[in-house]
C-alpha positions in Angstrom: -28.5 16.8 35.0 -25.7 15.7 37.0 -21.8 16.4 35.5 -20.3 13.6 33.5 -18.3 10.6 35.7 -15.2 9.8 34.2 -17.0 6.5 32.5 -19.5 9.6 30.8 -16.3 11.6 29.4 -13.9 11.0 26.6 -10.3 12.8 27.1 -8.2 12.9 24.3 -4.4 14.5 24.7 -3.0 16.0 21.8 1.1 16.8 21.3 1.9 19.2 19.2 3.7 16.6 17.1 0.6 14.8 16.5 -1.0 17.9 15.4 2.4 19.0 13.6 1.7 15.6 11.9 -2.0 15.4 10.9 -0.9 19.0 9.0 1.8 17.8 7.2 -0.3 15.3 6.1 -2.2 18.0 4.2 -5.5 18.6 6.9 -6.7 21.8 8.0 -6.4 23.1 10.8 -9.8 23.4 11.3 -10.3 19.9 10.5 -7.7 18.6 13.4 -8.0 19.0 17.2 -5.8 22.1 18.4 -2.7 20.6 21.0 -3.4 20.2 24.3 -6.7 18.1 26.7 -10.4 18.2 24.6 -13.2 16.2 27.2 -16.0 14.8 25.3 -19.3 14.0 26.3 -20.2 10.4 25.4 -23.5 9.0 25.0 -26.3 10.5 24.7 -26.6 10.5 20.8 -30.1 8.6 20.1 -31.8 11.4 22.9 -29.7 14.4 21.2 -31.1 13.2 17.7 -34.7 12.2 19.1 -34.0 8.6 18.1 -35.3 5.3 19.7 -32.7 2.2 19.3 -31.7 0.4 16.3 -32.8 4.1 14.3 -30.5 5.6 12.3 -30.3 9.5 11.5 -31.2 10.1 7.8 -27.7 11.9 7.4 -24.6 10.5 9.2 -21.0 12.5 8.7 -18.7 9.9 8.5 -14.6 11.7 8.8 -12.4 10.5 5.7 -9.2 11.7 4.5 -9.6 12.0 0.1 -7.5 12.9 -2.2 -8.8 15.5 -4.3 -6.9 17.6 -7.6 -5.7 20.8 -6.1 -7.6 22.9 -8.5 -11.0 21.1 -7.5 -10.1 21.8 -3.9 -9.2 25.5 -5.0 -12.1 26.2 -6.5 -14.5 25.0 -3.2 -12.3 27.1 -1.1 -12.7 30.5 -3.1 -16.8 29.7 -3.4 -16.7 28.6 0.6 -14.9 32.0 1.1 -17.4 34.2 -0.5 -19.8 35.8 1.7 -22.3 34.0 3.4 -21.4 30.8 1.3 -21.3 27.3 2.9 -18.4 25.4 4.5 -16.4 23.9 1.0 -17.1 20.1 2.8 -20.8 20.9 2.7 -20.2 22.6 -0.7 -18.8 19.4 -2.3 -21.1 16.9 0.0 -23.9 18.8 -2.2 -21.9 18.7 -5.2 -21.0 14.4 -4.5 -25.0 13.8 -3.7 -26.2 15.5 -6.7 -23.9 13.1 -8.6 -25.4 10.5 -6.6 -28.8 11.0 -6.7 -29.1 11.7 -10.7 -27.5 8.5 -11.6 -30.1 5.7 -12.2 -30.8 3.2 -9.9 -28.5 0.1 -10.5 -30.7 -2.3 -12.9 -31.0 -6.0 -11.1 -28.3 -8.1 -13.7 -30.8 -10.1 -15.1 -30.0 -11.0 -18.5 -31.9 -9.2 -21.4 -35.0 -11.1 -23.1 -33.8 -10.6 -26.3 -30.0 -12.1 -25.2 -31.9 -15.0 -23.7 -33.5 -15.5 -27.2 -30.4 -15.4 -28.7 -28.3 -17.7 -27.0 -31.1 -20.0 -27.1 -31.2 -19.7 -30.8 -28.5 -22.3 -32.2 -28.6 -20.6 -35.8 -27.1 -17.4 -34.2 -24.5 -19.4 -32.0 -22.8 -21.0 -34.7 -23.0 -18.1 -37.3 -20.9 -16.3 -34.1 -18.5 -19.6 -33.7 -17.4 -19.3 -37.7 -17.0 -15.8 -37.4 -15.0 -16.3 -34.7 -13.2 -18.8 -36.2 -12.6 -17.1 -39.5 -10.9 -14.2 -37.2 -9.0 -15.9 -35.6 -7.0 -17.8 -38.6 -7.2 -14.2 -40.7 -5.3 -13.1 -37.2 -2.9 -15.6 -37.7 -2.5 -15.3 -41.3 -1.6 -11.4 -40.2 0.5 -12.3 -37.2 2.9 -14.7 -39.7 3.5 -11.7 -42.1 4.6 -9.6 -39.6 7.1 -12.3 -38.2 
């Protein structure tokens, strides 16, 4: 395999205020390129992942920045730190997908049979109109006593 041409690499430079800056912003320094010349590799991806064109991996990382409550954060550090744990990202990833993946499936919004029978029966649509009605004059009767 023959060394990447300049067209094949990716150089990023990064100051020391820029990383001073992603830290202050509340990122870790393992989550931020350390100051000074990082060359990346580019391309590649689809033969590194055994992939063909137009396939995707079943798991993509995709970089955020989140806002999490400082005790939630906390308490993924301290299990990340214990012996032979997982990363905390990977620890709340697993935590997030579990979320995700016991929630049911989103129902098509399709109204219900028995809604359809009711707003096709005109018996029940005006029984709703006076009650309706009636509340809203017993509102106003209400809203003049207080005035």
């Amino acid at each position: 395999m023959s060394t990447p041409t300049k067209a094949q690499a990716l150089i990023v430079d990064v100051t020391e205020k820029e990383y001073q800056a992603d830290r202050a912003h509340g990122l870790q320094a393992d989550e931020v390129l350390q100051p000074g010349r990082h060359t990346f590799k580019r391309g590649g991806f689809l033969a590194r992942h055994g992939l063909k064109a137009g396939q995707t991996p079943a798991s993509i990382k995709v970089r955020i920045s989140i806002n999490l409550d400082f005790d939630v954060l906390t308490y993924f550090k301290q299990r990340a730190a214990q012996p032979n744990a997982a990363p905390y990202q990977t620890q709340i990833n697993t935590a997030l997908r579990a979320v995700m993946e016991g929630e049911p499936k989103a129902v098509a919004v399709a109204p219900l049979p028995q809604a359809e029978a009711l707003l096709a029966d005109r018996d029940f649509i005006e029984a709703v109109a006076k009650r309706v009605q009636a509340r809203g004059v017993a509102g106003r009767k209400r809203n003049r006593r207080a005035a």
